[in-house]
C-alpha positions in Angstrom: -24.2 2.4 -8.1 -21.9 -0.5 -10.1 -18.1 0.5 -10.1 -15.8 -1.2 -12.2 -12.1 -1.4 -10.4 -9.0 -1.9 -13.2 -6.5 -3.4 -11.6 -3.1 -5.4 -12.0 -2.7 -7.1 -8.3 -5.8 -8.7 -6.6 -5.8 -11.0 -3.8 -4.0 -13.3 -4.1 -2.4 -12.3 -6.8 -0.4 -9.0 -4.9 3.1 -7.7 -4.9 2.4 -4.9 -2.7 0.6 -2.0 -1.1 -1.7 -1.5 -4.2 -3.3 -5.5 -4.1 -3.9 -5.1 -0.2 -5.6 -2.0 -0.5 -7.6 -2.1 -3.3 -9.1 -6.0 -2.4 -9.5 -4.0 0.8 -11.3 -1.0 -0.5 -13.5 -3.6 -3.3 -14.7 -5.8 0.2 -15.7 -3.0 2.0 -17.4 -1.1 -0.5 -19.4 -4.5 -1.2 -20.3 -4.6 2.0 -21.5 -0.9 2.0 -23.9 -1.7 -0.7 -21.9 -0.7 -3.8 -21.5 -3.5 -6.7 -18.7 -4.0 -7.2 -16.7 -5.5 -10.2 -13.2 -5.8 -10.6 -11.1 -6.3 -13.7 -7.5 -8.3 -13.6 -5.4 -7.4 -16.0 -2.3 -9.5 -16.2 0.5 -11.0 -18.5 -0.1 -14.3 -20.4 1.3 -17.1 -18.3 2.6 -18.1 -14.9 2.3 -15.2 -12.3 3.8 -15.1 -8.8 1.9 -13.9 -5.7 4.2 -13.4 -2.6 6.9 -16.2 -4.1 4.2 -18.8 -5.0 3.0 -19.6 -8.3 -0.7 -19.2 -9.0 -2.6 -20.5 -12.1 -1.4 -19.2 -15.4 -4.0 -15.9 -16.5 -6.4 -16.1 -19.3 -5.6 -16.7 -23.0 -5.8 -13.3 -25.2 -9.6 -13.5 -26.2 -11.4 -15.5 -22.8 -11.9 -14.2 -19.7 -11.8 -15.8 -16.1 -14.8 -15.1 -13.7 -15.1 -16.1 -10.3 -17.3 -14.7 -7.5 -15.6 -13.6 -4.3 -16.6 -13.0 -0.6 -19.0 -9.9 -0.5 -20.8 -10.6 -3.9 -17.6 -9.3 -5.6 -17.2 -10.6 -8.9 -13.5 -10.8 -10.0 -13.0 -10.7 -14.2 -9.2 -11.8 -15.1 -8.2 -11.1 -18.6 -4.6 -10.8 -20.3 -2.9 -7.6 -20.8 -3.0 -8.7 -24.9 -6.0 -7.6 -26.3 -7.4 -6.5 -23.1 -8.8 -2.8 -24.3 -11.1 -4.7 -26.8 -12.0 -7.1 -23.9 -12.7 -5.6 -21.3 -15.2 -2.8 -23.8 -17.1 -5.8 -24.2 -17.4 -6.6 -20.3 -18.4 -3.3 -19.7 -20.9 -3.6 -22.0 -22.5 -6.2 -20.7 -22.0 -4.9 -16.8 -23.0 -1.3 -17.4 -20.9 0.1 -14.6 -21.6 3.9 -13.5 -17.9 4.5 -12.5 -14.1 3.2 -14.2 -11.9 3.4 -10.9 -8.4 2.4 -12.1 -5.3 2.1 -9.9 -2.1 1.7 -11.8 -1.1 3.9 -14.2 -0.4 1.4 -16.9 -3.9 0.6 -17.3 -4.5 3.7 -18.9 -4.8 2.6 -22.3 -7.8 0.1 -21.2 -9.6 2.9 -19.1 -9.3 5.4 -21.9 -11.1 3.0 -23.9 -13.6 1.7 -22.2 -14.6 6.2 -21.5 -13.8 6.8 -25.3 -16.3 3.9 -26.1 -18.9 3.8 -23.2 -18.6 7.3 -21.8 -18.1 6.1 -18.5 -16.7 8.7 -16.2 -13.0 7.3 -14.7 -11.6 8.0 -11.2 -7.9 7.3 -10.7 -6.3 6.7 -7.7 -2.7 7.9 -7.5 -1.4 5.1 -5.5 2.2 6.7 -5.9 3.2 9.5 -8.0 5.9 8.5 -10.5 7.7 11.7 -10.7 8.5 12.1 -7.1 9.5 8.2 -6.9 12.0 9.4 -9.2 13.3 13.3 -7.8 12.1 11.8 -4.4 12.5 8.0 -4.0 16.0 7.7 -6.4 14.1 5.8 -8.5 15.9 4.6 -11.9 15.2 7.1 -15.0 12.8 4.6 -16.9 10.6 5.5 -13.9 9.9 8.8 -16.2 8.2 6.4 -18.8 5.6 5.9 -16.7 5.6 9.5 -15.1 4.7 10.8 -18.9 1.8 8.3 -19.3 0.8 9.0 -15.5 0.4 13.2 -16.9 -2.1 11.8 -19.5 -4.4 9.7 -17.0 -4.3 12.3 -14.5 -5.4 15.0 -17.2 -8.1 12.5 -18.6 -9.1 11.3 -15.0 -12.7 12.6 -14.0 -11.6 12.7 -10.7 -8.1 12.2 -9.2 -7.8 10.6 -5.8 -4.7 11.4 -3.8 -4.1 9.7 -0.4 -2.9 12.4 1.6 -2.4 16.1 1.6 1.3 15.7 0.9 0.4 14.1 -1.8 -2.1 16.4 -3.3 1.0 19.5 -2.7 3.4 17.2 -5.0 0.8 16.5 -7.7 -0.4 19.9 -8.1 3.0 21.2 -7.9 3.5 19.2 -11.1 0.7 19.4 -12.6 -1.5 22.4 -11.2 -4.4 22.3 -14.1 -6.1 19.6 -12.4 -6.9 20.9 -8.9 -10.5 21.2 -9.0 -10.6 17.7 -9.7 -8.3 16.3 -6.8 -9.9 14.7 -3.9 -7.9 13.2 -0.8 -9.7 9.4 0.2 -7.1 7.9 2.3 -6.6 3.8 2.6 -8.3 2.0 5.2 -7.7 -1.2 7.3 -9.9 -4.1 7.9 -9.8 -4.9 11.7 -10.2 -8.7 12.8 -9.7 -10.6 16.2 -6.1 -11.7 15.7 -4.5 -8.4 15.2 -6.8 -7.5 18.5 -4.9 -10.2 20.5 -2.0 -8.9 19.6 -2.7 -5.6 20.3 -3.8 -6.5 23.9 -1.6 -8.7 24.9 1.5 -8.2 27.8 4.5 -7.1 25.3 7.1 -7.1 28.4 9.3 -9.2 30.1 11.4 -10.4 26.9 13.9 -9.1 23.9 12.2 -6.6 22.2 11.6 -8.0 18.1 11.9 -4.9 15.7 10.3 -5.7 12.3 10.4 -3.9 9.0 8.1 -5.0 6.4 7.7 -4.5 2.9 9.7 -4.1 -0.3 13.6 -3.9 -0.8 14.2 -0.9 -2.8 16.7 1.6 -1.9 13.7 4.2 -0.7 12.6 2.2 1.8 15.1 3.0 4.0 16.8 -0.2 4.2 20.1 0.6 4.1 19.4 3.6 7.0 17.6 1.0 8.8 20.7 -1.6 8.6 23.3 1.4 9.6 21.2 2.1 12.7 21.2 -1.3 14.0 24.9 -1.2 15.8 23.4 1.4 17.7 20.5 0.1 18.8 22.5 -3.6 20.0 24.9 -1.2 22.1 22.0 0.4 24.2 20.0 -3.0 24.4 22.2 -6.2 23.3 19.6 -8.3 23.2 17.1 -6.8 20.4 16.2 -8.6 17.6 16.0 -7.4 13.8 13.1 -9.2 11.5 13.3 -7.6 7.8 10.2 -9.3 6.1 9.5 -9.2 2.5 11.7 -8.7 -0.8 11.8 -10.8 -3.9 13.2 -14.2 -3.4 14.3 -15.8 -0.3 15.9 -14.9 3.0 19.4 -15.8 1.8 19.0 -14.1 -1.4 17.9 -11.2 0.5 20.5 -11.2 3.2 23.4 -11.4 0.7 22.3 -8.6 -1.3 21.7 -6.0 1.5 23.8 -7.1 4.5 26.7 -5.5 4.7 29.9 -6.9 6.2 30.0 -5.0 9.0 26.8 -6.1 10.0 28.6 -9.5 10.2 29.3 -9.4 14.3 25.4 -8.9 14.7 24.0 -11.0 12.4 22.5 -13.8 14.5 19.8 -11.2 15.9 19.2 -10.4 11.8 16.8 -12.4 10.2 15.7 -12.1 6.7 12.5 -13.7 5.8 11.8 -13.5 2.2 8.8 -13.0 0.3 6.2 -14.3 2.9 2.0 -15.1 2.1 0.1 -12.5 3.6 -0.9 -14.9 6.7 3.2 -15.5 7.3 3.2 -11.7 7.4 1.0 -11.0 10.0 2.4 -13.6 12.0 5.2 -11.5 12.3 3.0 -8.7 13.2 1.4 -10.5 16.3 5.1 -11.3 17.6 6.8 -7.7 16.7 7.2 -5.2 19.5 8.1 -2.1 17.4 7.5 -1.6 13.6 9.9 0.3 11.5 9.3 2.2 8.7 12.3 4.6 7.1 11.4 5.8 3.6 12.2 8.3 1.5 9.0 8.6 -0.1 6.0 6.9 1.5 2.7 8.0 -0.2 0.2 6.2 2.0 2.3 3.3 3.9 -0.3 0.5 4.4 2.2 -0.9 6.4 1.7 2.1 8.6 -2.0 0.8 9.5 -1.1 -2.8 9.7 1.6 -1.8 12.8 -1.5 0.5 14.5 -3.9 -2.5 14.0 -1.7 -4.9 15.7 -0.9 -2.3 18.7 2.9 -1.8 17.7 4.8 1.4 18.5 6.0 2.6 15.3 9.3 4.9 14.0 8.8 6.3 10.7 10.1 8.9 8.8 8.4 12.1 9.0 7.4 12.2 4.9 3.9 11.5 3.1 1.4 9.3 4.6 3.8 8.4 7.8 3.4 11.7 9.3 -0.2 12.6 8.1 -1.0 9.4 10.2 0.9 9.2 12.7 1.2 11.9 15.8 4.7 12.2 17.2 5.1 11.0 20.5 1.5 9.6 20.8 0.9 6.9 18.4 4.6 6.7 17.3 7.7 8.6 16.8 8.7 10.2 13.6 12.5 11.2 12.7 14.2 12.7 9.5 14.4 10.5 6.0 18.1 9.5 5.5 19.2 10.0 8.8 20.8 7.2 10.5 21.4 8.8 13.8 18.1 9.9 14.3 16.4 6.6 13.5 18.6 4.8 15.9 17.7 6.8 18.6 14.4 6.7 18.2 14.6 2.6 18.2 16.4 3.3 21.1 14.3 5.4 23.1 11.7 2.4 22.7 13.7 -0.7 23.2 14.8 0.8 26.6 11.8 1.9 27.3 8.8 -0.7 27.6 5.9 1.3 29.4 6.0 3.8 26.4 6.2 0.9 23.9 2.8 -0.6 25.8 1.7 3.7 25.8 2.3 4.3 22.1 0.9 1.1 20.7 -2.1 0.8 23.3 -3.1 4.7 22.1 -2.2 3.5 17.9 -4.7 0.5 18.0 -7.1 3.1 19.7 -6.7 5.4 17.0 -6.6 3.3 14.2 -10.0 1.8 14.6 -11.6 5.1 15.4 -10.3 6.5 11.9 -9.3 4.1 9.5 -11.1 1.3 9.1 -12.7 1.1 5.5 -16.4 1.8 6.2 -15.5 5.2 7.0 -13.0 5.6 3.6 -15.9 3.9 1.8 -18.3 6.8 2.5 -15.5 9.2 1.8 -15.2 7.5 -1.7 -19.1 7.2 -2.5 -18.8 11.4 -2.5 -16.3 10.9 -5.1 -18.3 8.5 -7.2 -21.3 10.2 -7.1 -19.7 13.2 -8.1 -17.9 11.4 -11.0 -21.4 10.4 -12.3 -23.1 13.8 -11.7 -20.5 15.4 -14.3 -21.2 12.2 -17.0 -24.7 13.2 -16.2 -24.5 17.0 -17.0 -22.1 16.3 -20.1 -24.4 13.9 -21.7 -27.3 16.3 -21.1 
């Protein structure tokens, strides 16, 4: 089996959830015995990956090759010209599967199935319309929504990441549930998170950290409310928001608000960090935070578990499929202030059910979601994606 991943992020070129999983998901299914390709598809010229430039992409008509851990061979091409490009690739690897993973590759997978006849899987990383009725996401998000219907009706199969996800898709566009399948993201496990997760987290100010983007659905302005609470049951906690586009100060000026001023020496904004930066903020944390609105998988969510952090989320999408309430972490209402200070607060007072929540997460997350056991779950959905090109072309 060769599968053929169409991407726009890729270690290290990755801006968020969709890079880490997807070089996750590409190393793991190496490993498992699947070839593996992957296509970058990026603009012509300098790109940024987490704030630091990396070399500029591929002219319109060459293409970059380089050979990665796992025997996974990495193709980089620019977004010009690419349909015409990567047809020719293909050619040449004869993959038996097109998985793409943002929707504005669409045009490039159509191809490449109009051309080759190569079934196409998608993976709905996040489902446009509901960042929009859902997440408050600006109107031009509906661009993409209307060229996300199209992939999703051309998709052989359509991979959602959790049942939630699966009601909101079909609620919107019902024609397509015999085709949906839910493969979940996975985590790669390695000794440093282990550490973490076993080592004494008592005896000192507990360090709450939020990571990921800045966007008004990610609960960062819930999150900042909560905080006065939280410093008047336990003065000394500490506040780490990592990630966000620029730096720290940039960060802290555009989200901060002044009456947050009294508190802010136990605030720190990082700004965009390197994935290693990251999870050194992971080993230190005590309790990860995670408030959106609209959380369709929450990678984030497995990265806390991995590292043995007690986690409050929001009880919406792939937060509260994961998570179970009062074992592996505590989930409260989106938008509610209130309730997400008192969950923080319940666990910065509170150190034995910190060590109790996060000892039972890291538990859990290696028994169910590390990739080998989403890679299986994905090989179904391959092979059934090539038992349909097989019957059609018969």
């Amino acid at each position: 089996m060769r599968v053929l991943h169409l991407t726009s992020e890729y270690p290290p070129v990755i801006w968020g959830g969709l890079g880490t999983a997807v070089g996750g998901l590409t190393k793991a299914s190496a490993q498992a015995g699947i070839d593996i390709d992957v296509l970058l598809i990026r603009h012509a010229g300098d790109e940024m990956s987490y704030g630091h430039k990396i070399s500029a992409t591929t002219s319109r008509d060459q293409t970059q090759r380089r050979v990665l851990a796992g025997n996974v061979t990495c193709f980089t091409l620019a977004h010009e010209n690419a349909s015409a490009n990567a047809i020719r690739l293909a050619r040449q690897l004869q993959p038996d599967v097109i998985h793409i993973h943002p929707v504005e590759l669409w045009p490039v997978a159509q191809a490449l199935h109009q051309a080759l006849g190569i079934p196409i899987v998608y993976t709905v990383h996040s489902l446009n319309l509901a960042e929009y009725e859902v997440g408050k996401e600006p109107p031009e998000i509906l661009n993409l929504w209307r060229l996300q219907q199209a992939l999703i009706a051309g998709a052989t199969r359509v991979i959602v990441l959790t049942q939630d996800e699966k009601e909101l898709l079909l609620a919107a566009c019902p024609a397509v549930g015999d085709r949906v399948r839910i493969v979940g993201n996975g985590i790669e496990d390695h000794e440093g998170a282990r550490r973490a997760a076993q080592r004494a987290k008592v005896g000192r100010a507990p360090l709450v950290l939020y990571a990921g983007r800045f966007v008004d659905r990610k609960g960062i302005h819930e999150l900042l409310a909560a905080i006065p609470g939280v410093l008047r049951a336990a003065p000394e906690t500490r506040f780490v928001l990592a990630g966000g586009y620029g730096c720290g100060a940039d960060i802290e000026r555009a989200w901060l608000p002044p009456a947050l001023a009294p508190y802010r020496d136990q605030i720190h904004f990082t700004g965009w960090l390197k994935p290693a930066q990251v999870a050194e903020w992971y080993a230190q944390a005590d309790i990860l935070v995670a408030p959106s609105w609209y959380e369709p998988f929450g990678m984030v969510i497995l990265e806390g578990m991995l590292y043995g952090l007690p986690i409050v989320a929001t009880n919406v999408g792939g937060p509260a499929e994961i998570l179970r309430d009062g074992q592996t972490g505590l989930l409260v209402p989106a938008k509610d202030s209130v309730a997400l200070a008192d969950a923080l607060q319940r666990l910065v007072t509170n150190a034995p059910l910190r060590c109790q929540l996060g000892a039972t997460a890291a538990t859990e997350v290696r028994n169910k979601w590390l990739w080998p056991q989403i890679v299986e779950k994905m090989r179904a959905v391959y092979d059934e994606a090539m038992g349909l090109a097989c019957i059609s072309r018969g």
